[in-house]
C-alpha positions as CSV (number, residue, x, y, z in Angstrom):
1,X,146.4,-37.3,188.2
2,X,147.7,-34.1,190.5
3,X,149.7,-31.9,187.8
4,X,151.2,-28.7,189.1
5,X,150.3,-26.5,186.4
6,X,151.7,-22.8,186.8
7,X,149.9,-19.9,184.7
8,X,152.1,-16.3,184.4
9,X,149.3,-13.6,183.9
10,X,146.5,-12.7,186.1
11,X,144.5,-11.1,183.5
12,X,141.3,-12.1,182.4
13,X,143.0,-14.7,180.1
14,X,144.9,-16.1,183.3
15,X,142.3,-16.3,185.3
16,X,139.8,-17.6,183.1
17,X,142.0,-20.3,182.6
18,X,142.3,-21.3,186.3
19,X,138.7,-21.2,186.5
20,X,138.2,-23.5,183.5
21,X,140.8,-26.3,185.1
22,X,139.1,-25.8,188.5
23,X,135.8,-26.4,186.9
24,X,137.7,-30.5,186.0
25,X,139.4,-30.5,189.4
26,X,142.6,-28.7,188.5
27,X,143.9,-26.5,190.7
28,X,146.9,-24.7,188.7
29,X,148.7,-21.7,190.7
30,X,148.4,-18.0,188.7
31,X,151.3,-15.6,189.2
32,X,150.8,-12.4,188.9
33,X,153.2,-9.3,188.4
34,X,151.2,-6.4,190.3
35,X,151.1,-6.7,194.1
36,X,147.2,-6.5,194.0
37,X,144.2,-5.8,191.7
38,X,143.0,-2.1,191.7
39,X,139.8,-1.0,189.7
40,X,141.7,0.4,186.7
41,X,141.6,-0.3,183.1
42,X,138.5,0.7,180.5
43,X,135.4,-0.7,179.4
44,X,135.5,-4.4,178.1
45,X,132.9,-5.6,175.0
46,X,132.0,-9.1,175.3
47,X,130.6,-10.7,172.4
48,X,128.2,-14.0,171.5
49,X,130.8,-16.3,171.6
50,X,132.7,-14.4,174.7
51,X,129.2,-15.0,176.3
52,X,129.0,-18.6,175.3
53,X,132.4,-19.3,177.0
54,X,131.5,-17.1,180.5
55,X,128.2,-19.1,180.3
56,X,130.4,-22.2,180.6
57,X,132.3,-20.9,183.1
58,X,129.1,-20.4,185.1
59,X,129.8,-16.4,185.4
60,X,127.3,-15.5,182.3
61,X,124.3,-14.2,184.3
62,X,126.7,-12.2,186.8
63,X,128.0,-10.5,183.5
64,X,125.0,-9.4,182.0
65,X,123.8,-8.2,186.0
66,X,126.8,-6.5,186.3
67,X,126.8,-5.0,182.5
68,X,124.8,-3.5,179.9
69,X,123.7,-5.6,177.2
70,X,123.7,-3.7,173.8
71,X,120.3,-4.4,171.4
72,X,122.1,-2.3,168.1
73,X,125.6,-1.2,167.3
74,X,125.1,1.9,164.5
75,X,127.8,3.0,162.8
76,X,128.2,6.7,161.5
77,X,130.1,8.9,159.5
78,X,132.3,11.4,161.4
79,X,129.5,14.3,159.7
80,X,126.7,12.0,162.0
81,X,125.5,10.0,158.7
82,X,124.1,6.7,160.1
83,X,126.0,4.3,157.7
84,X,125.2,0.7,158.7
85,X,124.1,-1.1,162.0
86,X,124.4,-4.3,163.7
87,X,120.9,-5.4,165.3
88,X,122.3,-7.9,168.0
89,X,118.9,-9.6,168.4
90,X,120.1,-12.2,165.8
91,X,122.7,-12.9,168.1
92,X,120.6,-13.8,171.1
93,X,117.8,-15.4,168.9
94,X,120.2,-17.7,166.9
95,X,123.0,-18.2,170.1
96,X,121.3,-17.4,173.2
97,X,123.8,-14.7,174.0
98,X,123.9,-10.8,172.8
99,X,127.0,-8.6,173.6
100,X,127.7,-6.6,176.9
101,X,129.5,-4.3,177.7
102,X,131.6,-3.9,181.5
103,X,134.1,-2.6,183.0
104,X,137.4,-4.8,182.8
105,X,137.8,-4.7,186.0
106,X,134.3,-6.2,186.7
107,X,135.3,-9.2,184.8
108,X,138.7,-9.6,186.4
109,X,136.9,-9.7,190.0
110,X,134.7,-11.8,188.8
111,X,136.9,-14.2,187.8
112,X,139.2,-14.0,190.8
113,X,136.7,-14.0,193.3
114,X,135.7,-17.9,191.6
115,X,138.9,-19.4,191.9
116,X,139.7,-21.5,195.4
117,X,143.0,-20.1,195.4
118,X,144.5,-16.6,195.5
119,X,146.6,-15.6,192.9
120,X,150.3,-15.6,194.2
121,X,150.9,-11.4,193.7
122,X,153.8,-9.5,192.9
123,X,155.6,-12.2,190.9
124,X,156.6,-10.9,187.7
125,X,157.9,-13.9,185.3
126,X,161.7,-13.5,184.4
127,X,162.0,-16.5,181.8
128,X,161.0,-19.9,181.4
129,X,163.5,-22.7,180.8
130,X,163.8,-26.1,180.3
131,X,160.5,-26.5,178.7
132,X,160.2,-29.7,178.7
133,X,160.5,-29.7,182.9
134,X,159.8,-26.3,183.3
135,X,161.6,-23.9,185.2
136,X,160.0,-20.6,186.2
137,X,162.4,-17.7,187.2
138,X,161.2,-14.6,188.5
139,X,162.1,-11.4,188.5
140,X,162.4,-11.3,192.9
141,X,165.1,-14.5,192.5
142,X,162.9,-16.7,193.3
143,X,162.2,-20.3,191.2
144,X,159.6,-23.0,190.4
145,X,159.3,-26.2,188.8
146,X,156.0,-26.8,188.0
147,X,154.1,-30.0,185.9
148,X,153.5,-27.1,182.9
149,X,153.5,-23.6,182.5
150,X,150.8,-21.5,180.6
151,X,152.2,-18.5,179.6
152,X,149.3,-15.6,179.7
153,X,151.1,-12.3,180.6
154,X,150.6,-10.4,177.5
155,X,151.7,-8.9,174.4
156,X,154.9,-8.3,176.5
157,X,155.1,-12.0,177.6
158,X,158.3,-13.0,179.0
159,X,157.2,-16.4,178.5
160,X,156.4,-16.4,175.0
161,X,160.7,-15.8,174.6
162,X,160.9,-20.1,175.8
163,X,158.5,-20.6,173.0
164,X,159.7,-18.0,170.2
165,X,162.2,-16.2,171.0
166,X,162.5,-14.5,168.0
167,X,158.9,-12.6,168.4
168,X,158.8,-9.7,169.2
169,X,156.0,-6.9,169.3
170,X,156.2,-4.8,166.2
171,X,154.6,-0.9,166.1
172,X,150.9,-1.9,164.6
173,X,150.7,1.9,163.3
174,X,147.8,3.2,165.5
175,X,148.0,4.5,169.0
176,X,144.6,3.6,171.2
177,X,143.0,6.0,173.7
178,X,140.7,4.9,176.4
179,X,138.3,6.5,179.2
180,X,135.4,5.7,181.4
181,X,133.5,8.8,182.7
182,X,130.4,9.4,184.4
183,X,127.2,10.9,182.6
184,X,123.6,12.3,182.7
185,X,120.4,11.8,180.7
186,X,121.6,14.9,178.5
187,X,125.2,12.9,177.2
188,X,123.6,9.0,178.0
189,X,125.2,6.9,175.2
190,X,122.7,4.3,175.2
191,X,122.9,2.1,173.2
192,X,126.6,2.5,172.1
193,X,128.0,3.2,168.6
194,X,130.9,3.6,166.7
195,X,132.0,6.4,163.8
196,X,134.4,5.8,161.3
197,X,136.3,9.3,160.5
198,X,139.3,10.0,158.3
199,X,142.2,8.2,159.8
200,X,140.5,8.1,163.3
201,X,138.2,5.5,164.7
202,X,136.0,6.1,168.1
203,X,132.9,4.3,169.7
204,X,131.4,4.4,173.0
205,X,129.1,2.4,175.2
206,X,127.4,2.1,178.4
207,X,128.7,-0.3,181.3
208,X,125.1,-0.3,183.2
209,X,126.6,1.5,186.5
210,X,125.7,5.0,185.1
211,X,129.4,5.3,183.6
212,X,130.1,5.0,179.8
213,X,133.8,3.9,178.2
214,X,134.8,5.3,175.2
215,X,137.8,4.5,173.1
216,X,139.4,6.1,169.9
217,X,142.4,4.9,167.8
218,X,144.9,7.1,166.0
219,X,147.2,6.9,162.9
220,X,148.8,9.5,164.3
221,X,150.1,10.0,168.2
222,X,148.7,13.3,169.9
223,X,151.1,15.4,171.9
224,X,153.5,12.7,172.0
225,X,155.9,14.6,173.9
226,X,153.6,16.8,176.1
227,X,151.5,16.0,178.9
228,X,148.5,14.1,179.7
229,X,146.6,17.2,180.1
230,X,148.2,18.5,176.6
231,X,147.4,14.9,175.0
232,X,143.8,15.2,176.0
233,X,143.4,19.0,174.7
234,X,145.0,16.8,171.8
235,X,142.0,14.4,171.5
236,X,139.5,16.6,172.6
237,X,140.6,18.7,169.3
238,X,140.6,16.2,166.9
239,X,137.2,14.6,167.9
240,X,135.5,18.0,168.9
241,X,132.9,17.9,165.8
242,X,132.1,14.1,166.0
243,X,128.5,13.1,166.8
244,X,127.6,13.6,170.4
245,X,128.1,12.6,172.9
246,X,132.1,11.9,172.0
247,X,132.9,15.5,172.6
248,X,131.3,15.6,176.0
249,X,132.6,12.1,176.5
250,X,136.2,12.7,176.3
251,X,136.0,16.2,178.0
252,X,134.4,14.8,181.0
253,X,137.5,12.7,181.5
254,X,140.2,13.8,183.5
255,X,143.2,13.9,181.8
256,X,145.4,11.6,183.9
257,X,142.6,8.7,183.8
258,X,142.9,9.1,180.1
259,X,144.5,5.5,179.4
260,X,146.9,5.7,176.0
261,X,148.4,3.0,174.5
262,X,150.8,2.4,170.8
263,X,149.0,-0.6,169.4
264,X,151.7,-3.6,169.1
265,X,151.5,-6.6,166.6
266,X,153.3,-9.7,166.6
267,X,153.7,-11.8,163.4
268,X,151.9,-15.3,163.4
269,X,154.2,-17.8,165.4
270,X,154.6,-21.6,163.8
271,X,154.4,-22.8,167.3
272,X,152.4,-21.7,170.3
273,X,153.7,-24.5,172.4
274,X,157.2,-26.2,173.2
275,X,157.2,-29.0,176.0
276,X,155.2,-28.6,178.7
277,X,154.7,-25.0,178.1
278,X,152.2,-22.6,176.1
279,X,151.2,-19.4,175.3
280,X,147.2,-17.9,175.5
281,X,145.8,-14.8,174.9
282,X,147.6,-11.8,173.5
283,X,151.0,-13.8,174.2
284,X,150.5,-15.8,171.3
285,X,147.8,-13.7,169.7
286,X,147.5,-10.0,170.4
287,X,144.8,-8.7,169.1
288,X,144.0,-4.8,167.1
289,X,140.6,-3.5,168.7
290,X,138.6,-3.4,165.7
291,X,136.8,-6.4,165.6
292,X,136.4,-6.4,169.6
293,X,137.5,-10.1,169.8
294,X,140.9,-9.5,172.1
295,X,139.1,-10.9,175.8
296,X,136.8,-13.6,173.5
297,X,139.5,-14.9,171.8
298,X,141.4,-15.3,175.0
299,X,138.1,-16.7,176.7
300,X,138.3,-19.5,173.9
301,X,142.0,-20.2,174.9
302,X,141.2,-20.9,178.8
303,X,138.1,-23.5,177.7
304,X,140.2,-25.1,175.1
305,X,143.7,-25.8,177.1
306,X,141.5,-26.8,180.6
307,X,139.9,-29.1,177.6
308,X,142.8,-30.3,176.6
309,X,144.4,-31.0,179.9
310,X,141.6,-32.8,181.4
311,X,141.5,-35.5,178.2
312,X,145.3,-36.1,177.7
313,X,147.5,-38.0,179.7
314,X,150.6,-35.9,179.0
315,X,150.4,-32.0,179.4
316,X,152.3,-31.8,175.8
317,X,149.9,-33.8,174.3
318,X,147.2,-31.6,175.7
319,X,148.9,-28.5,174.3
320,X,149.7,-29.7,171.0
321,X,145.6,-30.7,171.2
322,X,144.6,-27.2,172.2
323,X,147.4,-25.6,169.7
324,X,145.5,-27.6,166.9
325,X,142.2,-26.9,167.7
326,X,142.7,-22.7,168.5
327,X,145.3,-21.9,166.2
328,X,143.3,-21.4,162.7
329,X,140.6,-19.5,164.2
330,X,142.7,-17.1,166.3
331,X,144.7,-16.3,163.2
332,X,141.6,-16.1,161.2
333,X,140.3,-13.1,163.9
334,X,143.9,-11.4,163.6
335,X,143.6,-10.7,160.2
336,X,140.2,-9.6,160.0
337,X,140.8,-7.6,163.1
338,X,144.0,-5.7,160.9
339,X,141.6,-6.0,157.7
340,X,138.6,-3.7,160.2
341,X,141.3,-1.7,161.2
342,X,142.5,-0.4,157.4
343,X,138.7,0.4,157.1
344,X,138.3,2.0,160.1
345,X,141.3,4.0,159.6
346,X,141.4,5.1,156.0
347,X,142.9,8.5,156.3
348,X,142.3,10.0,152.4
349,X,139.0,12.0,152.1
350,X,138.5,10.0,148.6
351,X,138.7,6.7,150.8
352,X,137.1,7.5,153.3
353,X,133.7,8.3,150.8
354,X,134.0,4.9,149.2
355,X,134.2,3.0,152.5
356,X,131.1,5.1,153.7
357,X,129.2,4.1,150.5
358,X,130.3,0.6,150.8
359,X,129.2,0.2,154.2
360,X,125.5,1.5,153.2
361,X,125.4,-1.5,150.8
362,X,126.6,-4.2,152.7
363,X,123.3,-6.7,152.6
364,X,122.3,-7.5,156.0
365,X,122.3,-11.7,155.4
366,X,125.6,-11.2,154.6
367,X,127.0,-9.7,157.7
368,X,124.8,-12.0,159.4
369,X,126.2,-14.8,157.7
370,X,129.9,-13.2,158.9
371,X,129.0,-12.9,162.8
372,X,127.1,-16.8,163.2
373,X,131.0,-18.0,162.5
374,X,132.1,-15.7,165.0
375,X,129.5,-16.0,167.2
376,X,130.2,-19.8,167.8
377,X,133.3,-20.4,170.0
378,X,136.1,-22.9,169.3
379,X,135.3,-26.5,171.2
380,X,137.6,-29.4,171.5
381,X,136.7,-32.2,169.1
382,X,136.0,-35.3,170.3
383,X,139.4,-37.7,169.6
């Protein structure tokens, strides 16, 4: 059956999607609002069951080429204490896929460059109507009608208002700060790590290019009123006395390539679908960064609708399917990711010693136990 299926969003959600319904000999059409890709954004970290899906998507092995794949992630006390660490052999021993890191951009070439079709560029998605036959305004005039609509543009989705129009992205109380930068043997952060300070959270890892992304959250916003060259001096202050090579890390970055952004929530919705339209991604589940599960979660979207779509007769069918089958998991991985984040981000001294302590007792079989349910991404039962 030919269905003209339209997704909004050429992110990596969007476009992993496309690929998945190309893979069952779907060819849907992506709209996206910029009027080309450029090489920006930060580093990306894909884990197990990111991997798992990629590997389905037949793009695995140009990932792990293209990226660095991570043996440990330690995890340290803003002082340098080595608290706890993750060794990611049990991952690749148990699941046949470790983590690796890459640019975003990397994967978002990737991932175009598989699709038959060019994404249609410079269409920015006005609103959706009529869900049950679609009707697809954008922003230029223009409309479609397409078979189904996929809405994967975002925490800022203009699609998700057909859907639930009542959501709408709430302040999640930390403000996220981003960078890649070029470095030498002397400030190599091989293997990557993360530090859990008093209110403030920063990691770093390599991409395998020579370049290394770091990242850094904030209960508080720096300089929110100055510049980008004051909101760096900012950062570079508050993280000057963290273990190396943070310091040199963010200092390294040029202030206007210093990518900041307020972290936005949206409450769990009853429905991700209406009609022949739905929602993927951080449309319908925008992830906080702390349990580095926003692109895998969105990875488990594209596999599950294509799924979906291929088995069903009727594209609402296929969505309620997919709706069914993602929904518990993807709100499972929200709240841990907010549960990480109060951790991460305790910001009394008192707290902040109790968490460290706790962290050093953590038996190992049990966060082992916690990652193999992570590690294994969501399928589509049989009927």
């Amino acid at each position: 059956m030919n269905r003209e299926i339209a997704i909004i969003g050429g992110g990596i959600c969007g476009l992993a999607t496309a690929v998945a319904l190309q893979q069952r000999g779907i060819e849907p059409t992506v709209y996206e609002s910029t009027t080309a890709f450029q090489p920006v954004g930060a580093g990306i970290l894909l884990q197990t069951n990111a991997m798992s899906v990629l590997d389905d998507l037949g793009l695995a092995e140009a990932v792990r080429t293209q990226g660095a794949e991570l043996t440990e992630i330690p995890f340290y006390s803003s002082d340098g204490r080595r608290l706890a660490a993750f060794d990611l052999s049990f991952e690749r021993e148990q699941f046949g896929h470790g983590f690796i890191a890459v640019h975003r951009a990397t994967l978002q070439e990737l991932l175009r460059s598989t699709l038959d079709s060019d994404p249609e560029m410079g269409m920015e998605c006005a609103s959706v109507s009529t869900p049950e036959n679609p009707t697809v305004r954008f922003t230029d005039g223009t409309t479609h009608n397409p078979d189904a609509v996929i809405g994967a543009d975002g925490i800022g989705s203009a699609v998700r208002s057909t859907v639930a129009p009542n959501a709408q992205p709430e302040p999640a109380g930390c403000v996220a700060y981003r960078g890649v930068t070029e470095v030498d043997g002397s400030t190599d952060a091989e293997p990557g790590f993360e530090v859990w300070g008093e209110g403030s959270f920063v990691g770093c890892s390599p991409l395998g290019d020579g370049r290394t992304y770091w990242y850094a959250t904030t209960t508080d916003s720096l300089a929110p009123d100055g510049s980008a060259a004051d909101r760096k001096t900012a950062l570079s202050m508050r993280f000057e006395s963290y273990p190396a090579p943070i310091p040199t890390l963010i200092e390294s970055t040029p202030a206007e390539e210093v990518i900041v952004t307020p972290l936005a929530d949206i409450r769990a919705l009853d429905n991700w679908s209406i009609g022949a339209v739905t929602l993927a991604g951080d449309a319908v589940h925008p992830m906080l960064p702390f349990a580095g599960q926003g692109a895998a979660q969105a990875l488990e979207d594209a596999l599950v609708i294509a799924a979906a779509v291929d088995r069903h007769e009727t594209l609402g069918t296929a969505f309620d399917a997919y709706e069914r089958c993602r929904k518990p998991r993807a709100e499972q991985i929200v709240s841990a990711s907010h549960r990480l984040g109060r951790l991460a981000t305790i910001d009394s001294q008192r707290g902040c010693r109790l968490r460290n302590l706790a962290a050093r007792l953590v038996p190992t079989r049990l966060t082992r136990r916690l990652r193999a349910t992570q590690a294994v991404p969501t399928r589509l039962p049989a009927d």
